[in-house]
C-alpha positions, 0 to 999 in steps of 0.5 A, a space after each residue: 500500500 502506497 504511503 497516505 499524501 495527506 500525512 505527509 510534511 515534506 514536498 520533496 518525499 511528495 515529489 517522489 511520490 507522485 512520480 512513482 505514481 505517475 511511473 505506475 499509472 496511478 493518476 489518482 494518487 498523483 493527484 492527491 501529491 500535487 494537492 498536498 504539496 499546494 497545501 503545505 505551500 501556506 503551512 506556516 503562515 497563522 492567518 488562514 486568508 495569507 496561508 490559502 494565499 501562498 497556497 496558491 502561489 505555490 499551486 501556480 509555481 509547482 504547475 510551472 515546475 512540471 511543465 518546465 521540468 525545473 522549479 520556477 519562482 514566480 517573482 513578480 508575483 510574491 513582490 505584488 503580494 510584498 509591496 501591496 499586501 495580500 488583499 490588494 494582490 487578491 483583487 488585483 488578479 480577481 478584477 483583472 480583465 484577463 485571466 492571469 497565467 496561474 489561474 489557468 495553470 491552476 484550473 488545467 490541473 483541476 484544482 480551481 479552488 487553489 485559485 486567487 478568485 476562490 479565495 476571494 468568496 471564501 473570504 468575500 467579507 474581505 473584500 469590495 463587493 465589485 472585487 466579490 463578483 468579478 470573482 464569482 463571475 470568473 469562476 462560474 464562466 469557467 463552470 468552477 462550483 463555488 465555495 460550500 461555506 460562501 453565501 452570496 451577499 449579491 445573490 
């Protein structure tokens, strides 16, 4: 029986995980690796809002990382997040008249809710309700269920 991805603290073990299942044809397993890894990505971080928020850096640099074949730090990205804080990066990317690289990276592996825009209604009270509803809008164009625990206040 295969080692259990949701127990697991170290990425580089994931990493090796997941390729011994890919190896073996196991895409489900390999799944739950890549899924693991996105959600150690915010580990260390006390507020929930910041840790789903590198969580989804992390989602964008670990596609880019397999489809590259080398890691890929994304830069710009996490000097948005720096000199701008972690809301305004938020709104930023869910208001943005296109779709941003990571948000297609992210909905290509199937894991929409490692998405910028997903954080912003699980968190919407955060934000302008302008900033709410583009979030909404991009997620439903692209057929993304939103949220369980997210309650429309702009129905």
């Amino acid at each position: 029986m295969a080692a259990d991805p949701s127990t697991m603290t170290d990425p580089k073990r994931i990493r090796v995980l997941m390729q011994n299942a890919l190896d073996r044809n196991e895409e489900g397993l390999a799944r739950l690796c890549l899924r693991r890894i996105f959600e150690l990505g915010g580990a260390n971080h006390p507020d929930p809002l910041v840790r789903r928020l590198w969580q989804v850096v992390t989602a964008y640099e670990e596609t880019l990382k397999i489809k590259l074949g080398r890691a890929q730090r994304e830069t710009r990205v996490r000097k948005k997040i720096e000199t701008n804080g972690p809301l305004v990066a938020l709104a930023d990317w869910a208001t943005a008249k296109d779709v941003t690289p990571g948000f297609l990276a992210v909905m290509n592996a199937g894991m929409a809710e490692f998405t910028g825009e997903y954080i912003v209604l699980e968190y919407a009270d955060s934000f302008d309700d302008s900033v709410v509803q583009a979030a909404r809008t991009r997620l439903e164009g692209f057929g993304v269920s939103l949220p369980k625990s997210w309650r429309s206040r702009l129905t």
